[in-house]
C-alpha positions in Angstrom: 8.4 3.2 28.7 11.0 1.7 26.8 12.2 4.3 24.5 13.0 1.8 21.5 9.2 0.2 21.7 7.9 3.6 21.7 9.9 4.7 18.8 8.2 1.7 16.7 5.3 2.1 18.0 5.4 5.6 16.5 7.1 4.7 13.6 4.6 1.7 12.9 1.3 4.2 13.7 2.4 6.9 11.3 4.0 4.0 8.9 0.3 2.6 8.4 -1.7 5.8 8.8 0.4 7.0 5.8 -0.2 3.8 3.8 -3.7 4.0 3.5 -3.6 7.1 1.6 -0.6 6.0 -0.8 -1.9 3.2 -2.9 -5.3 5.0 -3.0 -3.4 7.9 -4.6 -1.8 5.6 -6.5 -4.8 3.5 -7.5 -7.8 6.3 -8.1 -4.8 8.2 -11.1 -4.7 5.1 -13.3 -8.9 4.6 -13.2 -9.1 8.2 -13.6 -6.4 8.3 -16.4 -8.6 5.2 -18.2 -11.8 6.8 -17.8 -10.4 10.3 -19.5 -8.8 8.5 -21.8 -12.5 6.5 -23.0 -13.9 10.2 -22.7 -10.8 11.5 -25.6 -11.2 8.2 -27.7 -14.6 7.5 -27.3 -15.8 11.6 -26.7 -19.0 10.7 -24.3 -19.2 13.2 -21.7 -19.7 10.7 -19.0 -16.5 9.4 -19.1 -15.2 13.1 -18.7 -18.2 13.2 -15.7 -16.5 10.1 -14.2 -12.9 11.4 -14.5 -14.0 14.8 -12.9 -16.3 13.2 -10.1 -13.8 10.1 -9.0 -11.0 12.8 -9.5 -12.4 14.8 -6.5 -12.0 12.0 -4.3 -8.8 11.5 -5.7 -7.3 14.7 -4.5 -9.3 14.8 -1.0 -6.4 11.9 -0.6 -3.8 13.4 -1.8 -3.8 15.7 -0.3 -4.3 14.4 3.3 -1.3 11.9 2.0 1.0 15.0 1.6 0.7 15.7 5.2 0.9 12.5 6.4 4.6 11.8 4.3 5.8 14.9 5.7 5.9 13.3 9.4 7.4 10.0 7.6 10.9 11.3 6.8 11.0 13.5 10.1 11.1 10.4 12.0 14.3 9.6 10.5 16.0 12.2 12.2 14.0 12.7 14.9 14.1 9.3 16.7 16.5 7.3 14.1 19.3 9.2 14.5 22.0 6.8 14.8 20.1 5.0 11.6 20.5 8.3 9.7 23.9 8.6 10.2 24.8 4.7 9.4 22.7 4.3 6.2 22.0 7.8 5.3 24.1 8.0 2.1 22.4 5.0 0.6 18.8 4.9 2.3 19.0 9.1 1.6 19.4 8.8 -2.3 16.5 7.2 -3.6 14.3 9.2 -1.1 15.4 12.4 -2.3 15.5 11.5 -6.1 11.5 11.0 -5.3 11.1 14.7 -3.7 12.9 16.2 -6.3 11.6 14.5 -9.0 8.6 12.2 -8.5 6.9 14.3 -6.3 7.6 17.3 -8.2 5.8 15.9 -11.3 2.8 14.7 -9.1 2.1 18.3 -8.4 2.8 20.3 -11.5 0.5 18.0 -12.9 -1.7 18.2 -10.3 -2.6 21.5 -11.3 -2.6 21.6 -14.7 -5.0 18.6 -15.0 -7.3 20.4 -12.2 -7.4 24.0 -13.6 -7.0 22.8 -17.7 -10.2 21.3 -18.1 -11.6 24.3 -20.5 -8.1 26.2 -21.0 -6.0 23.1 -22.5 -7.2 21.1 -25.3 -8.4 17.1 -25.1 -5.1 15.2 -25.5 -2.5 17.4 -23.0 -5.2 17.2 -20.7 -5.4 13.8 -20.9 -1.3 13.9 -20.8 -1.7 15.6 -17.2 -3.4 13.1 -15.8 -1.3 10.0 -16.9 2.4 11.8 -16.2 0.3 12.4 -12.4 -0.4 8.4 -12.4 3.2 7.7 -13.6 4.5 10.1 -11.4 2.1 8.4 -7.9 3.9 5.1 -9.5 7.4 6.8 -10.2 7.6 7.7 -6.5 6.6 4.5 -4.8 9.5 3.1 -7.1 12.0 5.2 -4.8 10.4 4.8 -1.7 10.6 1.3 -2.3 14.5 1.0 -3.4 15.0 2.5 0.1 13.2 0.2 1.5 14.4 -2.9 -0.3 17.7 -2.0 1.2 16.9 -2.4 4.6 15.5 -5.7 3.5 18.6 -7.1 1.4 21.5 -4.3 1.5 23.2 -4.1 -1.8 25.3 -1.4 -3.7 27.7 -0.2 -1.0 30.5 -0.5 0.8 31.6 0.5 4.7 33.7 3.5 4.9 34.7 4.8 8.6 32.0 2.8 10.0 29.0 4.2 7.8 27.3 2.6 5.0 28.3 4.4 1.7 26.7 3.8 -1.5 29.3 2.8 -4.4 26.7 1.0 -6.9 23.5 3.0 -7.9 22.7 0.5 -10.3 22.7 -2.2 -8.1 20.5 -0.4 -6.0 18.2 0.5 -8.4 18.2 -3.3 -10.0 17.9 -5.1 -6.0 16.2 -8.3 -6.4 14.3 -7.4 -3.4 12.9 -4.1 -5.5 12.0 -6.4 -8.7 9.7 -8.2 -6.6 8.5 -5.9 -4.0 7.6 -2.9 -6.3 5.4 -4.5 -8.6 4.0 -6.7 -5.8 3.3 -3.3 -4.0 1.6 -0.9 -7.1 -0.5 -4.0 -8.2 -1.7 -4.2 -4.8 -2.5 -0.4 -5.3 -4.2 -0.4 -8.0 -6.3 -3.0 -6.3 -7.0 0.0 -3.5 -7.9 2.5 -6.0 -10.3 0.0 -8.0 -12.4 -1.4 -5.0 -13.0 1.8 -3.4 -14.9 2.8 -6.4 -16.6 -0.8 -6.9 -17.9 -0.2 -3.3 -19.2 3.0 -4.0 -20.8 2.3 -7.2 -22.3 -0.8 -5.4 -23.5 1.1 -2.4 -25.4 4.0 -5.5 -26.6 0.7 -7.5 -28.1 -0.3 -4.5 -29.8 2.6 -3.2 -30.9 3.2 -6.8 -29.3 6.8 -7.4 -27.5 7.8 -10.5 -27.6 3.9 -11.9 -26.0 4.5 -15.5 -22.9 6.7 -14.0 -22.5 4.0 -11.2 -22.7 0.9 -13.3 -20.4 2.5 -15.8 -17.9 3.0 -12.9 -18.5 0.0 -11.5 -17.1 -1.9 -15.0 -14.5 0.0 -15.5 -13.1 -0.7 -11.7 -14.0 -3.9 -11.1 -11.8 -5.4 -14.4 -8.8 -3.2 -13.1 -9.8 -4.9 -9.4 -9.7 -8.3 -10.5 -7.0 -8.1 -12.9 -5.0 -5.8 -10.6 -5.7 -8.7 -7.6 -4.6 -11.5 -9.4 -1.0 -9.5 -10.4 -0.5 -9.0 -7.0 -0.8 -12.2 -5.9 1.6 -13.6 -8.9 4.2 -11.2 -7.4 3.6 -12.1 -3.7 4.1 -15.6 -4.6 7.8 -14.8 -6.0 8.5 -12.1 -3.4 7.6 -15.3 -0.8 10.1 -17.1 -3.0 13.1 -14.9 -2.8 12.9 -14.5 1.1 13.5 -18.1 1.2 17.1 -17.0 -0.3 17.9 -13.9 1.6 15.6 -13.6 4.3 14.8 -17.2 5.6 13.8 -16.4 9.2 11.1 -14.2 8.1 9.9 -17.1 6.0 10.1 -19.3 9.1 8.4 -17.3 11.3 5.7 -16.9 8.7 5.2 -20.2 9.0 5.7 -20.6 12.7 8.3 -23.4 11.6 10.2 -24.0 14.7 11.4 -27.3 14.4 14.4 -28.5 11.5 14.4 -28.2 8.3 11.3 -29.4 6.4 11.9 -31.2 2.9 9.4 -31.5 1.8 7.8 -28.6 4.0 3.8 -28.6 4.8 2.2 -25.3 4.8 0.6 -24.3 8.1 -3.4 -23.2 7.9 -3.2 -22.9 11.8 -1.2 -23.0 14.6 -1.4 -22.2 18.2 2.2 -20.8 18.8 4.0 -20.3 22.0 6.7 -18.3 21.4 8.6 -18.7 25.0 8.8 -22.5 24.4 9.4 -22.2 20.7 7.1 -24.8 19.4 3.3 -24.7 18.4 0.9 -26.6 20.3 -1.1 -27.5 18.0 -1.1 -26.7 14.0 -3.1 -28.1 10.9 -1.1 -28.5 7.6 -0.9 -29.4 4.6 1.9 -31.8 3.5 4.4 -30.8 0.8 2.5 -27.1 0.3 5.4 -25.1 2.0 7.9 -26.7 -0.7 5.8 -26.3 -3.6 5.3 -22.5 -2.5 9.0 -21.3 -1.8 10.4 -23.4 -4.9 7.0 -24.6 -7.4 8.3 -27.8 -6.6 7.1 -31.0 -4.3 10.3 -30.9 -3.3 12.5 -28.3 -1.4 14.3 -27.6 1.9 12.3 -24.9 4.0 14.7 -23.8 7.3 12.8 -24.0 10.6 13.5 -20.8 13.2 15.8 -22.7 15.3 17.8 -23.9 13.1 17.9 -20.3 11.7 18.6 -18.9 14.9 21.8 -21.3 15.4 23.1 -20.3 12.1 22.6 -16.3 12.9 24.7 -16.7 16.1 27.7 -18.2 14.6 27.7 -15.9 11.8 26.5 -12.6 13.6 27.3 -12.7 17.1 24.8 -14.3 20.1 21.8 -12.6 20.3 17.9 -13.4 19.6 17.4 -13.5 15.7 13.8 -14.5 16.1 11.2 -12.0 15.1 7.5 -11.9 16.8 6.3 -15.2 15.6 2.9 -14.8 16.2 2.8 -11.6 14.2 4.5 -12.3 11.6 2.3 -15.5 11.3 -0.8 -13.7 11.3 -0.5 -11.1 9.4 1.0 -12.8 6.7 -2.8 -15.1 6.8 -4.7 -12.2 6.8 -3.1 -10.4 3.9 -3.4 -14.0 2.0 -7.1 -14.1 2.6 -7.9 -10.6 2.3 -6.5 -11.1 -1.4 -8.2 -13.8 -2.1 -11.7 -12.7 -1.1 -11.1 -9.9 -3.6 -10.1 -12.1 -6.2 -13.5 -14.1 -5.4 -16.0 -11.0 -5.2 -13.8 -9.3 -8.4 -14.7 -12.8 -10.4 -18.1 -12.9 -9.1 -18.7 -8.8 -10.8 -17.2 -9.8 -14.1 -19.8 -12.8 -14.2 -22.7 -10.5 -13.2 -21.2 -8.1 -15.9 -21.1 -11.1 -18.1 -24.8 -11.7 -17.9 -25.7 -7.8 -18.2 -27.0 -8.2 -14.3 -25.3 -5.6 -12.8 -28.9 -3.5 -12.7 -30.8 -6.4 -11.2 -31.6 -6.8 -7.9 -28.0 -8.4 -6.3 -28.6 -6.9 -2.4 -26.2 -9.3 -1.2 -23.1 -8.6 -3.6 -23.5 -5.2 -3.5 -23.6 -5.2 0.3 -20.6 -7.2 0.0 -19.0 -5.1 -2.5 -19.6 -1.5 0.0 -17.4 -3.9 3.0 -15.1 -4.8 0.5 -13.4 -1.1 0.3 -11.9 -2.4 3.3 -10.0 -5.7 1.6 -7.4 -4.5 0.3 -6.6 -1.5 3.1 -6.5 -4.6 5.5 -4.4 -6.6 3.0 -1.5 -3.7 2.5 -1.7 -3.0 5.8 -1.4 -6.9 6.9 1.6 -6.8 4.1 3.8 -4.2 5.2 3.2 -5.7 9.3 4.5 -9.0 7.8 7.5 -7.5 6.0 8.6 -5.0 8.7 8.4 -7.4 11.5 9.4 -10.2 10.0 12.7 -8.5 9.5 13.3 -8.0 13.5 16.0 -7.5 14.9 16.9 -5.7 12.2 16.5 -2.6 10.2 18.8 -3.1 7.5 19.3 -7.0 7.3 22.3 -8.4 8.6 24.1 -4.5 9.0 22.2 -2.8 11.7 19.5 -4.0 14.4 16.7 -1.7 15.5 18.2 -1.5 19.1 21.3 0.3 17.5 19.3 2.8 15.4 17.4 4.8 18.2 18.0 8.7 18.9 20.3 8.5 21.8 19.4 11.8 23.1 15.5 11.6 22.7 14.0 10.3 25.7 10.8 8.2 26.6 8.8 11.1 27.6 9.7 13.2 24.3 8.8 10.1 22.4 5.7 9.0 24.3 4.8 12.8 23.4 4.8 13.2 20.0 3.3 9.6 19.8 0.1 11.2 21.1 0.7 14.4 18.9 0.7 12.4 16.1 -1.9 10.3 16.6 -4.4 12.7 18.1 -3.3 14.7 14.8 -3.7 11.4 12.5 -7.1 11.1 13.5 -8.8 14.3 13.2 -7.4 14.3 9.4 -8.6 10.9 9.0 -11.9 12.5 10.5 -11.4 15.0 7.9 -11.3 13.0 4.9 -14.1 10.9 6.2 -16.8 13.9 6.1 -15.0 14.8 2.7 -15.5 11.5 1.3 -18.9 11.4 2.7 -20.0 14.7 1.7 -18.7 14.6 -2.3 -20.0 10.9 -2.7 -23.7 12.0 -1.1 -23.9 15.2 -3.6 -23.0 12.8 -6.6 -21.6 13.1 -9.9 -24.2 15.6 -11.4 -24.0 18.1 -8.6 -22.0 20.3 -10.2 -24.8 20.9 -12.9 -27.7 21.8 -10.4 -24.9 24.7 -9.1 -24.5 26.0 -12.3 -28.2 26.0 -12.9 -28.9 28.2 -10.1 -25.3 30.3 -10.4 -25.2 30.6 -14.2 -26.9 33.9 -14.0 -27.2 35.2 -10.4 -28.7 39.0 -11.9 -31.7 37.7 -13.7 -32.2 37.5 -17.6 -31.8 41.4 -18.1 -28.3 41.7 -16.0 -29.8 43.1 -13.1 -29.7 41.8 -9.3 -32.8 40.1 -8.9 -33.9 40.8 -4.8 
């Protein structure tokens, strides 16, 4: 009942539960904002069909997202009181500059592009749903400036013992940020793109609505692929700046214990124990490490307890070692997670390639319906990596988490709202299930079989027909 591990735990359950719905949001606006856009260049209505049918799904998240967020920044003063107060001034900026503004133009244009269909011509519709996909990509820009601060603090100064912001530039331009955002969105995009992929695979399969689908299934699976391949570019040189300014989370993604390593080997596997700080046994690959921190052969990669040494002398004694296992695993998962997509994305352009898409493929489109999960597992592996990886900390090098807690909340308020949440999480993840479900079962053409039989509910002459 240790008020600190129940405070992360909470923090880490509503953290993830929240971050499936974001890059889905965030994903599902830029296919929807392509197909509209084919439907206003190319004027075929099944582009606008596809736009209006996908778009559904699309607010079913967002909306579910919405309440999810809310809980996020409640946290902060609710068990991270002491954090609050530290970093507020900094971490506080970017965070509201995304409510007031991002957010705000998410949901104007929300509603204009849901109710404008017939009452605003072709092009400003088409404008309302692009300024809602900047807008989805506009706010995870601020969310992730605040959080590329807690990673590598930059742009302030300490003033009475808080963290004051003096450079909004420099927070705005954090090396950490440069990397992580587009790392992040690309791996959104990803999200939004295999959902529908799976979809369309799981209707080509079973046969129902095949043009629509196949259609759909084009369009997403080049965003997939292309989107896939971005974000593993970008996690490649976010993997190479924590070698500079967060080496221990390199290390312990690595589970290398021992001193430094030039050139390094890459680690496919290793059994770690963490009280003895060494691995049992590992499998590597010589000079891979190296080659992946600095694209050369050649490069010194810092092992964890050499790390640690260095952290003592220059912070104070104390454990600077994050969960090794963790952050090890995690970071494998998200790797192959990514890769499998960039494998099944490749395999759909080639059946696309060869106009196969319509012929019997069982096995890919089996494949394709599991893989809505990929890249859910990947951001989810992601964020585990990058948040844990960071422990002790919260913000790198200024605060650890130990210092951050609520002093006045206790276990059993925490251990309370932990199942509030959760119990709370899961019936709207219920929710959006049976949403989901129901709205992909009806199709894309349901709407015209209501309007068939509502069109003219008093008969031909006007009059109720009993």
């Amino acid at each position: 009942m240790d008020p600190i591990m129940l405070a992360r735990l909470q923090f880490a359950v509503t953290t993830i539960f929240h971050f499936f719905f974001v890059p889905l949001s965030i994903g599902l606006a830029l296919l929807i904002a392509i197909m509209e856009t084919m439907y206003v260049v190319k004027g075929k209505e099944e582009y606008k069909r596809m736009a209006k049918f996908w778009g559904k799904l699309f607010l079913i998240n967002f909306a579910v997202g919405v309440v999810t967020g809310i809980l996020q920044e409640f946290q902060f003063g609710m068990n991270w009181s002491d954090y609050s107060r530290f970093v507020g001034d900094v971490f506080g900026a970017p965070l509201a500059v995304e409510a007031l503004f991002a957010f705000f133009m998410e949901s104007t244009f929300i509603g204009l592009w849901i109710f404008g269909w017939d009452r605003l011509s072709k092009r400003v519709h088409l404008l309302c749903i692009w300024l809602v996909a900047i807008g989805t990509t506009v706010s995870a820009f601020w969310i992730l400036a605040a959080n590329s601060f807690m990673q590598h603090p930059v742009g302030f100064e300490i003033n009475n013992g808080r963290a004051e912001m003096n450079d909004f530039f420099a927070l705005i331009t954090n090396g950490q940020l440069l990397v992580e955002f587009p790392h992040t969105v690309l791996g959104a995009f990803a999200t939004g793109a295999f959902l529908i992929t799976g979809i369309s695979a799981y209707k080509l399969l079973r046969k129902q609505d095949v043009k629509f689908f196949k259609k759909s299934f084009q369009i997403a699976v080049i965003i997939g692929l292309i989107s896939s391949f971005g974000t593993a570019l970008f996690g490649h040189q976010q993997a190479q700046y924590l070698v500079k300014t967060q080496p221990m989370k390199m290390a312990a993604s690595e589970a290398l214990w021992g001193k430094s390593g030039d050139p390094a080997p890459w680690t496919v596997y290793a059994h770690i124990d963490s009280d003895s700080g060494k691995n049992n046994f590992e499998i590597q690959i010589p000079y891979l490490l190296s080659f992946l921190s600095y694209s050369s052969f050649d490069g010194e990669v810092k092992g964890i307890n050499e790390l640690q040494a260095e952290y003592e002398q220059t912070y104070g004694p104390g454990n600077y070692i994050p969960p090794v296992r963790t952050t090890f695993w995690s970071f494998r998962i998200m790797v192959a997670a990514g890769s499998l997509m960039i494998v099944l994305g490749l395999w759909g352009i080639y059946l696309m390639k060869r106009k196969k898409l319509e012929s019997p493929n069982k096995w890919y489109y089996r494949l394709m319906l599991w893989s809505i999960s990929l890249p859910f597992i990947a951001n989810t592996a992601g964020w585990v990596m990058t948040e844990f990886g960071r422990q002790p900390w919260t913000v790198f090098g200024l605060m650890q988490t130990k210092d951050s807690i609520s002093p006045s909340v206790t276990s059993g308020q925490i251990l309370f709202s932990v199942i509030s949440f959760t119990t709370i999480y899961a019936a709207l993840g219920a929710v959006m299930v049976y949403l989901f479900v129901k709205v992909i079962k009806k199709g894309p053409f349901a709407e015209d079989s209501h309007d068939e039989h509502s069109a003219d509910p008093f008969g031909k002459e006007g009059y109720h027909v009993s």
